[in-house]
Legacy VTK file of the C-alpha trace (Angstrom):
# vtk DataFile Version 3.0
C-alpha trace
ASCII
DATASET POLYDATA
POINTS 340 float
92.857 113.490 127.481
95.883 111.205 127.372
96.620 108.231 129.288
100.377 107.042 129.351
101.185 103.211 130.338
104.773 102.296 130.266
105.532 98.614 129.997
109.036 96.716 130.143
110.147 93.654 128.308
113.458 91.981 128.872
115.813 94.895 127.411
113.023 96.591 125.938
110.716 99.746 126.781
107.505 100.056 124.765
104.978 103.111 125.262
101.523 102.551 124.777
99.108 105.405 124.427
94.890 106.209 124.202
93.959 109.562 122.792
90.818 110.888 122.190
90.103 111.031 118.381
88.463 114.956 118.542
91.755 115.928 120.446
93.918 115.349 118.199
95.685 118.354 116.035
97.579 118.327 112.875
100.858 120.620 113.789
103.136 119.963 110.307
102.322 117.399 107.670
104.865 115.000 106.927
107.358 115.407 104.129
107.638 111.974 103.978
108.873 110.467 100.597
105.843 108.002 100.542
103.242 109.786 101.734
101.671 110.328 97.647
101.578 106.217 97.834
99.644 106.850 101.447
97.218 109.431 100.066
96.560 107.276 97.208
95.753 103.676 99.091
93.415 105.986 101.777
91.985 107.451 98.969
91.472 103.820 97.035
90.253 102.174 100.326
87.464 105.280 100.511
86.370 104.488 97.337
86.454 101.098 97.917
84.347 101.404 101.139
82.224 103.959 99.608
80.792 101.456 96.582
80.646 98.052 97.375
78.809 95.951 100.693
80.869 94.361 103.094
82.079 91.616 103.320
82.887 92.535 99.279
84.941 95.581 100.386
87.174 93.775 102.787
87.643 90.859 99.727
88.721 93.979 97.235
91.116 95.331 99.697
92.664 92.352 100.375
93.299 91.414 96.900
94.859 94.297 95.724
95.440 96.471 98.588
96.819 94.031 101.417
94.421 95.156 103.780
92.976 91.865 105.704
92.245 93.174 108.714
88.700 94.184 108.332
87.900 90.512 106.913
85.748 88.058 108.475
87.102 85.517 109.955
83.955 82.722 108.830
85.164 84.073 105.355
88.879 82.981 106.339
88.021 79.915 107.911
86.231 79.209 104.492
89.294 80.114 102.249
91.786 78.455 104.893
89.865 75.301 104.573
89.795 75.024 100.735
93.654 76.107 100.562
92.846 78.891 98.852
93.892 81.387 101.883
96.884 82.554 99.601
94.645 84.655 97.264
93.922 86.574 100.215
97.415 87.835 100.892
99.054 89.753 98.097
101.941 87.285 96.969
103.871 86.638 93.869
100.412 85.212 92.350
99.194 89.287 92.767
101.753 90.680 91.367
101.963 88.410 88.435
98.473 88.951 87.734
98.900 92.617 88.186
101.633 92.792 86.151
99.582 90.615 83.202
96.922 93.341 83.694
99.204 95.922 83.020
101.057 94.327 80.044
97.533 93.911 78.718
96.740 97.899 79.058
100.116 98.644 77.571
99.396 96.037 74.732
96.461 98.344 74.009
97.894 101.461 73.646
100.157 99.802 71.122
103.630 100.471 73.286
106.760 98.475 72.342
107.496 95.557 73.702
110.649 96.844 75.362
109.249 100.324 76.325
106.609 97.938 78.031
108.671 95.672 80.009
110.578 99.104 81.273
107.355 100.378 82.567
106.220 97.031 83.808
109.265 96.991 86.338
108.672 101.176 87.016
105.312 99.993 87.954
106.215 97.128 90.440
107.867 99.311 92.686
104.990 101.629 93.748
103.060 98.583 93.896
105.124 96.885 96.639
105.483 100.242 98.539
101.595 101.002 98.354
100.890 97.154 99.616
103.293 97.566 102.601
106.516 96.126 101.536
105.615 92.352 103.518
107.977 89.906 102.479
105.838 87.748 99.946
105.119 90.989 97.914
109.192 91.493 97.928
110.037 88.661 96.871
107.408 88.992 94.297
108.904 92.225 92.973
112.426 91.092 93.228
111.578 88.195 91.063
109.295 89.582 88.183
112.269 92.727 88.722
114.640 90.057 87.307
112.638 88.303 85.111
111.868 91.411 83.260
114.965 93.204 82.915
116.447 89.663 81.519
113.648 90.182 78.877
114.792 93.450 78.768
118.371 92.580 77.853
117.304 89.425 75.919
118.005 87.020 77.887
116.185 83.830 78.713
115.003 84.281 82.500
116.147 81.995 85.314
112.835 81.291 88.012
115.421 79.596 90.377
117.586 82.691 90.035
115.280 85.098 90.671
113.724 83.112 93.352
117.314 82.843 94.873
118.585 86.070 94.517
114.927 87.792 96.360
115.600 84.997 98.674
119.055 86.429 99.715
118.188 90.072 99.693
115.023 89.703 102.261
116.706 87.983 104.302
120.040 90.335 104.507
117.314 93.139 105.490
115.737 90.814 107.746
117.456 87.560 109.077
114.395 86.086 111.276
112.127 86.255 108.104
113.301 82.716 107.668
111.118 81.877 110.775
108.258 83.484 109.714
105.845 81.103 108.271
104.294 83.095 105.364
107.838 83.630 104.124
108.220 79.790 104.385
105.298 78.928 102.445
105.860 81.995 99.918
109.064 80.371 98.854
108.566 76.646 98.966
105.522 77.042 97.182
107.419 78.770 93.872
110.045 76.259 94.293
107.494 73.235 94.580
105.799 74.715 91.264
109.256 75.044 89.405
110.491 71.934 89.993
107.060 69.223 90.568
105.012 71.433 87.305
107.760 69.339 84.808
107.598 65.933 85.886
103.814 65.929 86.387
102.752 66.951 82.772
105.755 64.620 81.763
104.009 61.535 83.581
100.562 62.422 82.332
101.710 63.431 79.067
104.071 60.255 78.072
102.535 59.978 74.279
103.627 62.105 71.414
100.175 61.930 70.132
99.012 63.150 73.241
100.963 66.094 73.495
99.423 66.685 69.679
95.945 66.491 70.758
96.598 69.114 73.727
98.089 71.339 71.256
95.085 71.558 69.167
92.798 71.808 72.263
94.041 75.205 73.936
91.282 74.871 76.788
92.206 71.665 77.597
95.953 72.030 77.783
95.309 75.329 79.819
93.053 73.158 82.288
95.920 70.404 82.487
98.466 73.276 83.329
96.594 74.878 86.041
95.910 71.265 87.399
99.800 70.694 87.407
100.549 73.657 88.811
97.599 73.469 91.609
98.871 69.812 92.426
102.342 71.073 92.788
102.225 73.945 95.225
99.411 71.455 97.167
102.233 68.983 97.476
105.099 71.272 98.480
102.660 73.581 101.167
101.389 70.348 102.598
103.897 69.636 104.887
103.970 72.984 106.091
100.404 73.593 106.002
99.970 70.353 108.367
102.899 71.734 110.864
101.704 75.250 111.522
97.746 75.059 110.691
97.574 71.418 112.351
95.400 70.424 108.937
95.410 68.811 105.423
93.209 70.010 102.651
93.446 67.887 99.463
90.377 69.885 98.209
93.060 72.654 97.232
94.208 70.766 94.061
90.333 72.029 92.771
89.502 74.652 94.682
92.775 76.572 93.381
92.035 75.545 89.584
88.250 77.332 90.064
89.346 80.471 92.404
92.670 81.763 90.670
90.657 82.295 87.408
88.162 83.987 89.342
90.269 86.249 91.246
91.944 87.182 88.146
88.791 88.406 87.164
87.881 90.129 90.219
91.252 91.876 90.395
90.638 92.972 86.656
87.272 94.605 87.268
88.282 96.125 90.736
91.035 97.711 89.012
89.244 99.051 85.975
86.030 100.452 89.001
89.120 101.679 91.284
90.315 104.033 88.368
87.528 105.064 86.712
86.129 108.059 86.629
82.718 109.000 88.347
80.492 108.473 85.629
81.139 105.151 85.182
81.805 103.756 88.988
78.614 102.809 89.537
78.110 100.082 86.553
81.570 98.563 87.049
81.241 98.773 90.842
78.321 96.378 89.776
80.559 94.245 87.505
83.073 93.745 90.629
80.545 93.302 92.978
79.221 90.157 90.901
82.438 88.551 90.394
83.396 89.020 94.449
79.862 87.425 94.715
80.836 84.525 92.508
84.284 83.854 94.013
82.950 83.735 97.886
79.727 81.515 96.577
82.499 79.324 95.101
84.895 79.163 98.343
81.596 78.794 100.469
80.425 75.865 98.705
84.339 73.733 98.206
84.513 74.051 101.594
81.716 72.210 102.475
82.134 69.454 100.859
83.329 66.361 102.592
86.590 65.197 103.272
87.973 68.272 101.487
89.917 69.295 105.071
91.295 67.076 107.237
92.282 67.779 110.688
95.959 66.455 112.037
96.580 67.391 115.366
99.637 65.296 115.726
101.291 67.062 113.022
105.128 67.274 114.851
108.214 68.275 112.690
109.988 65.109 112.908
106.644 64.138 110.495
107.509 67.735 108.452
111.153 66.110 107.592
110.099 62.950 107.145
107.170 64.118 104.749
109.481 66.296 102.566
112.091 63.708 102.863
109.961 60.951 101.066
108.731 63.822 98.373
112.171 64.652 97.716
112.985 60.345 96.866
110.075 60.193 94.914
110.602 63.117 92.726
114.455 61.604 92.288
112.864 58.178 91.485
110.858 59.568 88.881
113.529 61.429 87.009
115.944 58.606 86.892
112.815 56.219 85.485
111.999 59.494 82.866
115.596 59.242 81.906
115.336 55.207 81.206
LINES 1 341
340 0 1 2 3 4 5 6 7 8 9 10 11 12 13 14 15 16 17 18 19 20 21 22 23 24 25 26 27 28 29 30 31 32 33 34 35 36 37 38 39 40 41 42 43 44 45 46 47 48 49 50 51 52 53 54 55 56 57 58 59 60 61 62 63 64 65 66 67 68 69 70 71 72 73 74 75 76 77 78 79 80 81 82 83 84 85 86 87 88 89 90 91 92 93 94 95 96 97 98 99 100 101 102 103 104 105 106 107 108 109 110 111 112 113 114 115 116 117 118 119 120 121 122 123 124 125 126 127 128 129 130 131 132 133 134 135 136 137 138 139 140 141 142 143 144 145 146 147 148 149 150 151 152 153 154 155 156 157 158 159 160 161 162 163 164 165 166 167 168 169 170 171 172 173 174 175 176 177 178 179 180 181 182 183 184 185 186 187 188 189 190 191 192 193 194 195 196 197 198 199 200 201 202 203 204 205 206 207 208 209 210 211 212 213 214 215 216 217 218 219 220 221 222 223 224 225 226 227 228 229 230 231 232 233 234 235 236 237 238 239 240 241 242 243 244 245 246 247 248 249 250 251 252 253 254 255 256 257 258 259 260 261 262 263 264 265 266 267 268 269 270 271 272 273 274 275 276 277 278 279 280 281 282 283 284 285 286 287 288 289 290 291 292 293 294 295 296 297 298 299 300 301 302 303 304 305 306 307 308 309 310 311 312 313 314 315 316 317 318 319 320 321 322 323 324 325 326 327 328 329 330 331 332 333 334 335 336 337 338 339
């Protein structure tokens, strides 16, 4: 019934073991202090299972559950390609949107604004423990933590603070995150779309009068702003992106302004089917099964299109310094000319 293999590496004894699921025998449940936020993302990831198709299911549970392990991997070749594999992993982008959804929901139900922001941050903290605590979700909640109880205490929030301060908490918890690639691109890409987002509507945006006309057309200042923000984190993953993935996808700068609209919608409508009650699952189990549809139809299609991903095998480090090095002396160059 149970097969033992013991294993040694360097200083270290690991014990691997196979048991037979019908043997198994539950002596004493476990008192632990998270095991409500256990129940509840088994019990979410039933009813997930239960309504929709797959691959939909495994797209739901990876957007709001962190649960990517049951996705395909043509469907993650297709999202790698178009640079759009970030809205896969819950990141500060989730919980921002989350959070949004939330504030909206409060909004609602008429709460104050500062009874809201309290329950915002209450509501962060489940949400990183039921997602598994990885580091971007951390340093997700540690920032929108910040940002909130500033707004709480009304004061104007810092991004560079907050991003600094989760910064230096992960990695007093856990040193080699600063190794770990997702943690790399989590960070760099905030800090690429604090500091690039400003001079890039300030060189397309030169003209009084045109800053007037974008005022007056919210749909087209919202476009602009997403297409900043998209070119920003493009240009400050790329280097990374090209050093650990060995490729370069310049499609991202669109594919990112057409998916992270739609995701906010599927994350909307899978929240509203996840907590609704029985009579109504089926209808809005429809609802998020359509806008799942439309987001992978979307992904499929950018990622066919030519020249969207390019591959660079020769992608060494000494190229990764040089590459940020050059970014860095342009973005300098363009400040001192603003300031002219």
């Amino acid at each position: 019934l149970l097969k033992v293999k013991n294993t040694f590496s360097l200083d270290k004894f690991s014990l691997i073991l196979w048991v037979k699921p019908d043997t198994l025998k539950i002596v004493k449940e476990s008192r632990h202090i998270f095991r409500f936020f256990f129940r509840l993302k088994e019990h979410l990831s039933n009813k997930i299972e239960k309504n929709l198709p797959y691959p939909h299911q495994a797209i739901l549970s990876a957007l709001i559950l962190g649960e990517r392990q049951k996705l395909p991997s043509l469907i993650k070749d297709s999202f790698m390609r178009t640079g759009t594999v970030h809205i896969l992993s819950i990141s500060g982008l989730h919980v921002g949107m989350m959070v949004y959804i939330f504030y909206l929901f409060l909004k609602l139900l008429r709460f104050p604004r500062q009874i809201s922001l309290f329950l915002l941050i209450l509501f962060i903290i489940p949400y990183v423990i039921l997602t598994g605590a990885k580091a971007p979700i951390v340093r997700a909640g540690i920032m929108s933590g910040v940002y909130l109880s500033g707004l709480i205490l009304r004061r104007e929030g810092n991004i560079l603070n907050s991003l600094a301060i989760a910064c230096w908490l992960i990695l007093i918890f856990d040193p080699y995150q600063l190794f770990n690639a997702g943690f790399q691109l989590s960070f760099l890409g905030v800090l690429s779309i604090v500091l690039f987002t400003p001079l890039i509507e300030n060189y397309f945006l030169r003209e009084k009068e045109e800053r007037v006309i974008f005022k007056k057309a919210h749909i087209k200042r919202y476009l602009f702003r997403l297409f900043a923000v998209s070119l920003s984190a493009w240009l400050g993953s790329s280097g990374l992106i090209g050093y650990y993935f060995k490729i370069i996808n310049p499609i991202a700068i669109l594919a990112n302004i057409i998916v992270i609209p739609l995701s906010f919608f599927v994350l909307a409508t899978g929240i509203i089917f996840l907590f609704s009650f029985s009579l109504f699952t089926s209808p809005l189990s429809t609802t998020n099964l359509l806008t799942i549809e439309i987001l992978l139809k979307s992904v499929t299609f950018l990622s066919k299109i030519p020249g969207g991903t390019v591959s660079v095998t020769n992608f060494s480090f000494p190229l990764v310094i040089l590459y940020y090095l050059c970014l860095g002396i342009i973005t300098l160059v363009i400040k001192v000319r603003r300031k002219r």
